[in-house]
Steps between C-alpha positions, in 0.01 A plus 500: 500500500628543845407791746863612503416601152240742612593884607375517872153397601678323781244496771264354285753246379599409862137448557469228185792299616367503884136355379740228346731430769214473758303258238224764480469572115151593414323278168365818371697941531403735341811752425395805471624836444519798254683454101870433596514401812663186410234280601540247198869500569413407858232224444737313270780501772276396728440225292828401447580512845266270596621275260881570573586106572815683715367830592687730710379681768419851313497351161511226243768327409509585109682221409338135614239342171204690651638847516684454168136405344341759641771748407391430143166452585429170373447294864218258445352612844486871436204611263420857347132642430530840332284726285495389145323618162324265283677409123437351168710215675332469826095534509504405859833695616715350818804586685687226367412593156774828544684356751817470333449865394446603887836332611664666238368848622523437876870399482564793328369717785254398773407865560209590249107568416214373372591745215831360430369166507201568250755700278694193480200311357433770246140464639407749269132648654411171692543534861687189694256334734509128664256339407284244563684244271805539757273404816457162362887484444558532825296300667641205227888612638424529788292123539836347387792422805787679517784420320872573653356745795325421836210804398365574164524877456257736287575885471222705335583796389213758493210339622328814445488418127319149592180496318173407754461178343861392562515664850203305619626192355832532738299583825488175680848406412632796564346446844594111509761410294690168473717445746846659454337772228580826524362790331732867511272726285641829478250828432572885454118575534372257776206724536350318157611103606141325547456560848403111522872445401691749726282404814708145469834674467742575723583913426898605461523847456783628314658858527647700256887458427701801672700751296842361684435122416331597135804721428741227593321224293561719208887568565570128569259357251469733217850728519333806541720761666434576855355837452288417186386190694388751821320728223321204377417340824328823589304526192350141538377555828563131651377365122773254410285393172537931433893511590600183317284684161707827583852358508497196200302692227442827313200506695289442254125402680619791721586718187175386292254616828660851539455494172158500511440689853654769317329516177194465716516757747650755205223435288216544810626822580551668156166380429604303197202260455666360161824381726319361760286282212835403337637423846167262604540337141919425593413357804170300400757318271790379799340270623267463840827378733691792343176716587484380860858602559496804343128596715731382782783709408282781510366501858865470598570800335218710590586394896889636436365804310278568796756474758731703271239824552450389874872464648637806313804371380568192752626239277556259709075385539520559099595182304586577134753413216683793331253511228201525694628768721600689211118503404347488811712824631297753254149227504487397868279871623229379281436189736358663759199423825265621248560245224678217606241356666288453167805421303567217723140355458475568135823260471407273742163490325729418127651245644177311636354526136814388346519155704116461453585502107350834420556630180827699525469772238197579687663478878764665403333808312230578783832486739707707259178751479443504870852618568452785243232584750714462806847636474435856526257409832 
């Protein structure tokens, strides 16, 4: 992947391919920034211009044996760690044990979540985690000499997913690795990285994409027409992972979530305690990833709702599909300074128990219960 393949982002870019013109790369940066920023998409074109065996001055070349490897992802220098879920084929679950599934999925689009990933998996209700099997991976790979390249080069992709055990295993060569070893790992919530782990790391912070570079991505990339590419540029609020979703499907994680925002928020306020049981029971069943997103989902939504009653009609700080502002533009006056606060706990609060493996027909009937209790606030 080169950087000419990413939508903007260019100051950050220029400042990659200066720390490698000036021979100052760093053995261990941490990208970080919010979901979408393009942070994986940057890390691996980092990579591959380091590589680049005739790189350019602002990019790779794309075409010399390195670049072509790493275009397919198969360079024997260039290693992925990712969340991964345990199987009746694989006990002690590794990267390499999906990797040909994660080229597959990264070539088709860089730009994605967790979620997607997971989804991909059919994870079912485990949750993807690193583990401490893939620690001792690692250190084996990364023990060996490198192959065709002059640096060995390791991108881990949401460290925050490490568990301890594996985390502490990587301290000290994360702090001293072999010579020529570089690790890229790439984190949306850097706040939950081992603090051990992002003390050694060098921090590149990644904005959000802009509505002019996001909408131009999808006109060039996708065919969207100009003014349907604006529309959805402005909906995903610099989320790339969001705008790519919007413009090459029915939207249906998008679709599914509304879904059950909807049925929710109906149910709490008509006071229908048998709905809100059915709903808990639908989503106990889709899984703890598809939980997550959907307890994600619904912040979002009660932060647009809120600034829906607050602005008065200025769209422009409101960031909505068509569907949701169809519902939101009779629902939005019951998110209010009264409730929202609560509402914003009581999901925050889901979401905690849902990653700690509480039981979700439970977490998701006391939540269900404590809206009834809160919409009308």
């Amino acid at each position: 992947m080169k950087f000419s393949d990413i939508p903007g982002q260019k100051e950050v870019i220029d400042k990659l391919i200066c720390t490698v013109k000036e021979g100052r790369v760093s053995h261990a940066q941490l990208f970080t920034g919010s979901e979408g920023c393009g942070s994986l998409a940057l890390a691996v074109a980092y990579a591959q211009y380091i590589s680049c065996e005739n790189r350019g001055e602002a990019d790779s070349c794309g075409v010399c044996k390195s670049c072509e490897k790493y275009n397919k992802l198969i360079h024997p220098d260039f290693h992925f760690v990712f969340p991964v879920i345990k199987t009746k084929k694989f006990d002690e679950p590794v990267s390499d044990n999906f990797i040909a599934q994660w080229r597959e999925f990264f070539n088709k689009s860089p730009y994605f979540s967790q979620n997607d990933w997971m989804n991909a998996l059919e994870v079912g209700n485990s949750q993807g985690q690193i583990a401490v099997y893939e620690a001792s991976e690692i250190l084996r790979k990364l023990s060996l000499k490198s192959y065709e390249s002059d640096f060995k080069i390791m991108v881990i992709w949401l460290p925050e997913k490490m568990h301890p055990a594996a985390a502490n295993k990587l301290l000290k060569l994360i702090e001293e690795p072999p010579a020529k070893t570089i690790f890229l790992l790439v984190s949306n919530e850097p706040e939950k990285v081992l603090p051990t782990i992002l003390s050694r790391c060098q921090l590149i912070k990644i904005p959000v994409f802009t509505e002019k570079d996001l909408a131009s991505y999808l006109e060039s990339r996708h065919k969207i027409p100009s003014e349907k590419a604006a529309e959805l540029a402005h909906i995903s609020n610099g989320n790339i992972n969001r705008a790519v979703e919007l413009a090459t499907s029915s939207g249906g994680t998008i679709d599914q979530n509304l879904n059950w925002f909807t049925t929710i928020m109906r149910a709490a306020y008509s006071r229908k305690i048998i709905e809100v049981m059915d709903w808990a029971e639908e989503l106990a069943a889709a899984g703890r990833e598809n939980q997550k997103d959907f307890l994600g989902y619904a912040l979002r939504m009660l932060r647009e709702n809120l600034m829906l009653t607050m602005v008065k009609g200025n769209k422009n700080l409101v960031y909505l599909s068509n569907e949701e502002s169809v519902f939101s533009s009779k629902f939005h006056s019951f998110i209010n300074e009264n409730n929202v606060y609560a509402l914003t706990k009581e999901f925050n609060l889901a979401y905690s128990h849902v990653e700690a493996n509480g039981s979700a027909k439970i977490i998701f009937l006391d939540l269900g219960l404590r809206i009834v209790k809160l919409i009308r606030q």
